[in-house]
C-alpha positions as CSV (number, residue, x, y, z in Angstrom):
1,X,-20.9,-16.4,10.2
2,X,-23.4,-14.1,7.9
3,X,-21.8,-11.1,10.7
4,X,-17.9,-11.6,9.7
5,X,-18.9,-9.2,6.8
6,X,-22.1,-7.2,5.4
7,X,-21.8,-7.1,1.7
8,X,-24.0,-3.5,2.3
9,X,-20.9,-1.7,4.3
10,X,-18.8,0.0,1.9
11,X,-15.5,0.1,4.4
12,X,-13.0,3.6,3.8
13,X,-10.1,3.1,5.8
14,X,-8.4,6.1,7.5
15,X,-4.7,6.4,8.8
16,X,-6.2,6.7,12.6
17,X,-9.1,3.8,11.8
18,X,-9.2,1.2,14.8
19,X,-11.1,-1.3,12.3
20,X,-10.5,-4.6,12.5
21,X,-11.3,-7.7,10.4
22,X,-14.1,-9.6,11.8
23,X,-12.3,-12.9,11.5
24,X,-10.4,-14.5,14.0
25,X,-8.2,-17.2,12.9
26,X,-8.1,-19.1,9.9
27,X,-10.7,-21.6,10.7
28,X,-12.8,-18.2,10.5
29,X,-11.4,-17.1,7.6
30,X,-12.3,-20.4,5.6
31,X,-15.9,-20.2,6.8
32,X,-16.0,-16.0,5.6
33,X,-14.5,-17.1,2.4
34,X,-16.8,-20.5,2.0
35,X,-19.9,-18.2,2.3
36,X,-18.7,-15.6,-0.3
37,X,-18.2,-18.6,-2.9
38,X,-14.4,-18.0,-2.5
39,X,-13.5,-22.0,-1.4
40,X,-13.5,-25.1,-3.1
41,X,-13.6,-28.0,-0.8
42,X,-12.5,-31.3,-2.2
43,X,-13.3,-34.4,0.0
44,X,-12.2,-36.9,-2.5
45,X,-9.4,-38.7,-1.7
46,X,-6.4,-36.9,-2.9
47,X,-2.4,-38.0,-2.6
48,X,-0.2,-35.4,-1.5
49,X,2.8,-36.5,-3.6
50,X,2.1,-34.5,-6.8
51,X,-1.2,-35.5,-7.4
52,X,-2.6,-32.2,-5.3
53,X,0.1,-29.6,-6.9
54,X,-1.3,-31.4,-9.9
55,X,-4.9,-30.6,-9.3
56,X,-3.8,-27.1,-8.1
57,X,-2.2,-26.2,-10.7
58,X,-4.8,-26.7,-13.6
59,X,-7.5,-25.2,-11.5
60,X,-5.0,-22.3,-11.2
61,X,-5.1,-21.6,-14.9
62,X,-7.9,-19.9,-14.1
63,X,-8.0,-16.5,-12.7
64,X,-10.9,-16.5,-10.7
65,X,-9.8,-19.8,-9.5
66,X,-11.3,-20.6,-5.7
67,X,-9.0,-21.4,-2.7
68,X,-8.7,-25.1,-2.5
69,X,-9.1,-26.9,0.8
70,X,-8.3,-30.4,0.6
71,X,-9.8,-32.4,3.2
72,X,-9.1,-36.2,2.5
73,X,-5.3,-36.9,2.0
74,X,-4.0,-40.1,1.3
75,X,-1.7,-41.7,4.0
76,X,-2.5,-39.2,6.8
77,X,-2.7,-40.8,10.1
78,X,-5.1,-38.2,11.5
79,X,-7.7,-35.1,10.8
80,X,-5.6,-33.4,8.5
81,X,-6.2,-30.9,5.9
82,X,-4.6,-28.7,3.1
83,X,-5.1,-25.5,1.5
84,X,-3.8,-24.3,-1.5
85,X,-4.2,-20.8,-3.4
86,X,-5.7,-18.9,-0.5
87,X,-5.1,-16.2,-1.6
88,X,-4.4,-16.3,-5.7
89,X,-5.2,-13.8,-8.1
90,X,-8.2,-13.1,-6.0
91,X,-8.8,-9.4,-4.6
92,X,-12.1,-10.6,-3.1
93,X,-9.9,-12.8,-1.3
94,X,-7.6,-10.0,-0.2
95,X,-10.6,-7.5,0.9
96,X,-11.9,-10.3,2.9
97,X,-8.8,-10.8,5.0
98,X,-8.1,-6.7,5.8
99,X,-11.5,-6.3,6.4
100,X,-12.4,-4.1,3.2
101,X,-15.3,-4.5,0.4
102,X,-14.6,-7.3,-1.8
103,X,-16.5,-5.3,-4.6
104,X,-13.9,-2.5,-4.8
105,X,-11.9,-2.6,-7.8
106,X,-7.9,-2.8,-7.6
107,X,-7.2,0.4,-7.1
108,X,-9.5,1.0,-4.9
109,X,-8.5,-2.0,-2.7
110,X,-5.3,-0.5,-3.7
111,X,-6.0,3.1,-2.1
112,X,-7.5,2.0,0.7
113,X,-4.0,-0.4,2.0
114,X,-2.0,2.5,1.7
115,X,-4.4,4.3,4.5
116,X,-4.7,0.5,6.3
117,X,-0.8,0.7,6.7
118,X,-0.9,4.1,8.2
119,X,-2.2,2.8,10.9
120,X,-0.3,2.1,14.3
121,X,-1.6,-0.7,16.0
122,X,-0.1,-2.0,19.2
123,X,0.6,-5.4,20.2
124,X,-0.7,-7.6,23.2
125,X,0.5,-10.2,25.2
126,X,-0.8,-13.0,25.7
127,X,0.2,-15.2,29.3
128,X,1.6,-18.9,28.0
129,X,-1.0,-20.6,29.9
130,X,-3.5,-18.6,27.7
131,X,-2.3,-19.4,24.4
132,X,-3.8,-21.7,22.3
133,X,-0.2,-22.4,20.7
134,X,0.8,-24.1,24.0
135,X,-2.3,-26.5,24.7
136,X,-0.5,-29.4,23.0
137,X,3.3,-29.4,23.6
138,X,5.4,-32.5,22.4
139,X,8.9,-33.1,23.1
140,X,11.7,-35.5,21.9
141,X,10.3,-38.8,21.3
142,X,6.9,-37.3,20.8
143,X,8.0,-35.7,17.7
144,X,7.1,-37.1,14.4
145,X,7.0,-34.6,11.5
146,X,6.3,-37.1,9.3
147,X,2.5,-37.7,10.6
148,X,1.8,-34.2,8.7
149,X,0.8,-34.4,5.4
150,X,3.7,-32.3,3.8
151,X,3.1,-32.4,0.1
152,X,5.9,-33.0,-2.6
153,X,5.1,-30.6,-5.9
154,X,6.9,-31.8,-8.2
155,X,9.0,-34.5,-10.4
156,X,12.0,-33.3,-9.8
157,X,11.7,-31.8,-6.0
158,X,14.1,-33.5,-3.8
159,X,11.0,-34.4,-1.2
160,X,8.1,-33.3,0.6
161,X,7.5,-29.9,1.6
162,X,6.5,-28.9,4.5
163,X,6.5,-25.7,4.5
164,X,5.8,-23.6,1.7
165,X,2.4,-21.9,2.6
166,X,3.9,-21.4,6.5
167,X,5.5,-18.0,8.1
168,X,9.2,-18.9,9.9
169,X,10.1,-16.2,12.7
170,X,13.5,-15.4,13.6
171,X,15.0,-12.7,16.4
172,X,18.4,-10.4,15.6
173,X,20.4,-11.2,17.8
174,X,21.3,-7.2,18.4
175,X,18.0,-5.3,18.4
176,X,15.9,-8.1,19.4
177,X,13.6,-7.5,16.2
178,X,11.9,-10.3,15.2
179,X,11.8,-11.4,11.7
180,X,8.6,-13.2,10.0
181,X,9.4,-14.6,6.8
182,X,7.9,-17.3,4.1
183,X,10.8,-19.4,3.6
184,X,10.7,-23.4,2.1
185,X,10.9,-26.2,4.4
186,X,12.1,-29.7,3.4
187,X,10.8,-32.9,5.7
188,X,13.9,-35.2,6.4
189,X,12.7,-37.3,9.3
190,X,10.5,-36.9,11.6
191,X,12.4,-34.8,13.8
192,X,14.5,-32.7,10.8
193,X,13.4,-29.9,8.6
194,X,16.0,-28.3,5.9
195,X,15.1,-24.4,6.2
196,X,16.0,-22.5,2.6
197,X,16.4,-18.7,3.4
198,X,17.8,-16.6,0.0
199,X,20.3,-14.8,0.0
200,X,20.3,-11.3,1.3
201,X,16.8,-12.2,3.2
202,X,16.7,-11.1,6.7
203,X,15.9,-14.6,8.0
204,X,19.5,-15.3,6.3
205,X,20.8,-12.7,7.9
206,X,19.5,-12.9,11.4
207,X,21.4,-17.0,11.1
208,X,24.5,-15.9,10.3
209,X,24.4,-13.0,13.0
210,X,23.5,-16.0,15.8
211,X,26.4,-18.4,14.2
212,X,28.9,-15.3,14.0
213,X,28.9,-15.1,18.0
214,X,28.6,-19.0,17.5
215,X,25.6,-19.7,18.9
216,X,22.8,-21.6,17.4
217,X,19.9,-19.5,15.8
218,X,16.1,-20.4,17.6
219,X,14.1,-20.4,14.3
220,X,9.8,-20.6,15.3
221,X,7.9,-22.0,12.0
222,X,4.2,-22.1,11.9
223,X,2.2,-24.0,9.8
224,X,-1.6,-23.6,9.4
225,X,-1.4,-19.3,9.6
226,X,-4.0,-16.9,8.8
227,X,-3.6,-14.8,5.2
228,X,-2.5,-11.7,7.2
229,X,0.4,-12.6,8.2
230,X,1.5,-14.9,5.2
231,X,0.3,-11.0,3.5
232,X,3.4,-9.6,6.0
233,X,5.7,-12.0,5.9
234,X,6.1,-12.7,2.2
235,X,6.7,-8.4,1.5
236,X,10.0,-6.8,2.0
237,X,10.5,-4.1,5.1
238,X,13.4,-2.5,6.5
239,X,16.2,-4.6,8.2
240,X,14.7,-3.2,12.1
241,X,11.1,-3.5,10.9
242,X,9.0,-6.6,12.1
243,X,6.5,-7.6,9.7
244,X,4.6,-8.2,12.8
245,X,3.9,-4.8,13.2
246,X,2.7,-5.3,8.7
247,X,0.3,-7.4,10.0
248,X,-1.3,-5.6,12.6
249,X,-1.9,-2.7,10.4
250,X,-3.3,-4.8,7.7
251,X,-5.8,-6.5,9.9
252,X,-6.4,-3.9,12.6
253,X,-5.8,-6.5,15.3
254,X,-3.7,-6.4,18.1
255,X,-2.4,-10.0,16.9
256,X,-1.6,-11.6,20.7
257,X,1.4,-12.6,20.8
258,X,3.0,-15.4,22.9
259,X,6.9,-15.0,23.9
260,X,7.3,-18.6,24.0
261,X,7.7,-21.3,27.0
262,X,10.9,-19.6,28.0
263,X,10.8,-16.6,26.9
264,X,9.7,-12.9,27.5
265,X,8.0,-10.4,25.0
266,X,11.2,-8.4,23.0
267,X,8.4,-5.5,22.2
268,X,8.9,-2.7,25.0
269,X,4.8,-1.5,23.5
270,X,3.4,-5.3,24.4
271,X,1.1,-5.3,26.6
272,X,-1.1,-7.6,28.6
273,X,-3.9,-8.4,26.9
274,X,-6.3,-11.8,27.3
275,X,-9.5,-10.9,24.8
């Protein structure tokens, strides 16, 4: 892991740079973060109902306050974990995950997205029997929500969350652009999720274009996402502009892309690519 980054490489992006951040996933990201004293791991038993918002918010009162990954929840029926402020108030955190210095100062960091975002980076397609998204498929029955330890925050929230730190994709139903967006998801059973888009958000606005030709809208959430594209999908682009594109440019990678069980890549630039 001491090869994700060398503290000695002062990284200068450039609007043609073909960089790319030496993590993978977020299981890769944790371990780069963890070794540059940038995670807090708390394996004491913790209750997701309010007592870990609780803890999260006092440690957040802090501005250099770590990422918290909290790996023994109360009630969970299997290996589950949860992390909080990944990315905070923390520019270290931020370097880490575009692949830049984390000793740069803000506007440094600052400069050096700008260029980042000039960049153009393809996507690549990944075959369905490749992706790691479709080794474990579960269907009707299967389904139970519930096993997932989706916190509740606070007094007065009207459940548990299960998505707050997630990225929810949606497709216009015209252009075919697909939408990423960080929207809040309510657990009510263990097949039913309330979805909250604002108004005037494009996720909103990619619904009510499905239900105006009455049809249903497909709506892809995914929980458990790496920092780059939570980055993307909680900023604000043009109404034809995928934030998947954001991401690639942030990250330098081609971010593989899977167009589903039954479905085919919208993207007339994907291209096949298995590494």
């Amino acid at each position: 892991m001491d090869q994700l980054y060398q503290p000695s490489a002062r990284v200068t992006a450039q609007p043609g740079d073909n960089r790319a951040a030496k993590w993978r996933d977020l299981r890769d990201w944790l371990d780069l973060v963890d070794s540059q004293g940038e995670l807090k791991r708390i394996r004491t038993e913790v209750d997701p109902v309010e007592e870990l918002s609780g803890l999260t918010f006092m440690v957040t009162r802090n501005e250099r306050a770590p990422a918290l990954l909290f790996e023994n929840l109360k009630g969970t029926s299997f290996d589950a974990r949860v992390l909080t402020n990944m990315l905070g108030n923390s520019k270290e955190r931020y370097a880490l995950s575009v692949g830049l210095d984390p000793s740069l100062s803000v506007s440094q960091l600052t400069d050096q997205t700008r260029h980042l975002m000039k960049r153009d980076v393809p996507p690549a397609y990944v075959d369905k029997q490749d992706a790691p998204v479709n080794e474990t498929i579960l269907l009707g029955e299967d389904i139970d929500l519930a096993r997932l330890p989706a916190p509740k925050f606070w007094p007065g929230d009207g459940g548990r969350y299960l998505g707050t730190g997630d990225v929810t994709f949606t497709r216009d139903p015209e252009s075919g652009r697909i939408n990423v967006g960080v929207y809040r998801q309510m657990l009510h059973g263990r097949n039913r999720v309330g979805l909250y888009c604002s108004p005037g958000k494009h996720g909103r606005l990619d619904r009510e274009a499905w239900w105006a030709k009455d049809q249903p809208c497909e709506v892809v959430a995914a929980y458990g996402v790496d920092p780059a594209i939570f980055m993307a999908g909680s900023l604000v682009f043009g109404p034809q502009e995928s934030e998947l594109g954001a991401r690639r440019r942030a990250d330098g990678r081609s971010g593989r892309t899977n167009p589903g069980r039954n479905r085919e890549p919208s993207d007339p630039r994907a291209r096949r690519d298995r590494h």
